[in-house]
C-alpha positions in Angstrom: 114.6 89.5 110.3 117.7 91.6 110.2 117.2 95.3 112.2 118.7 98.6 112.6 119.4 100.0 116.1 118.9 103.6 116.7 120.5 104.7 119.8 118.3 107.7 120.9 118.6 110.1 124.4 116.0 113.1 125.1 116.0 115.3 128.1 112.7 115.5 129.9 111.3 118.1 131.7 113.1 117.1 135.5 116.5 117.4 133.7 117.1 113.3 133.5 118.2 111.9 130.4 115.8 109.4 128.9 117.8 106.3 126.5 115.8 104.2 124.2 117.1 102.4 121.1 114.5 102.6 118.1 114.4 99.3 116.4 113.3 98.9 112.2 113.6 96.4 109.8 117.5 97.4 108.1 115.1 98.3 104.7 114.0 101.7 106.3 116.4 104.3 105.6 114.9 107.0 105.8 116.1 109.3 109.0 112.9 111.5 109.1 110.6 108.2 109.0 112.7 106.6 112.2 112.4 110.0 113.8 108.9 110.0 113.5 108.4 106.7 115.0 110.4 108.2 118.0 108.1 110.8 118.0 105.4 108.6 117.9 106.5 107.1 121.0 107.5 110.2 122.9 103.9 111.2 122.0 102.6 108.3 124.0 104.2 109.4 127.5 102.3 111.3 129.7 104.8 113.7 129.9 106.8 116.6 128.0 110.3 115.8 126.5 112.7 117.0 124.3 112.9 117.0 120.6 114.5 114.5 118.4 116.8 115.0 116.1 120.1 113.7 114.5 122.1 114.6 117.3 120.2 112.8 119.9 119.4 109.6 117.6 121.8 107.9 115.4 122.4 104.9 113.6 124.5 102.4 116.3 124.3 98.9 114.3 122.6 96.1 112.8 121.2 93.0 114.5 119.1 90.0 114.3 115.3 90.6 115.3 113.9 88.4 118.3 110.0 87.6 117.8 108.8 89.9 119.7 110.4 92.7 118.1 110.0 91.1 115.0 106.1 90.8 115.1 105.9 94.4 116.4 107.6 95.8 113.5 105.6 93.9 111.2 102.4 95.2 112.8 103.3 98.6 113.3 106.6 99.6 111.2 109.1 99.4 114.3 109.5 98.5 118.0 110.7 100.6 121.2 113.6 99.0 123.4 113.4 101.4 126.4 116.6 101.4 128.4 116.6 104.3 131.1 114.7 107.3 132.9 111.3 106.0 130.3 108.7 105.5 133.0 
């Protein structure tokens, strides 16, 4: 499965600067869906962050889906590659 990366950064609450990428199949195109998801997922932490929006997640490339992100987009639309300050 071919994917889009979405490079994404949101301040939280302590001033650090959380980076995750946002992964979906390259079909989805639409920005408002893909910022959703990253809502989705800042939903999910037990604390406060930021909003999302085009400045803080863009389009970075597209790439070739391992399985586990693969079956994780298949289940539920896209997958979460957290890379720092997410915990």
């Amino acid at each position: 499965m071919k994917i889009a990366v979405w490079d994404t950064y949101v301040e939280r609450p302590n001033g650090t600067r959380m980076h995750f990428d946002i992964l979906v199949s390259e079909e989805i195109l639409d920005e408002n869906r893909i910022y959703g998801f990253g809502k989705q997922y800042l939903d999910s932490k037990p604390f406060k962050t930021g909003a999302l929006d085009s400045k803080k997640c863009n389009f970075c490339h597209f790439e070739n889906a391992t399985l586990e992100v693969e079956k994780a987009i298949l289940q539920k639309g896209f997958y979460i590659l957290e890379m720092e300050n997410c915990s």
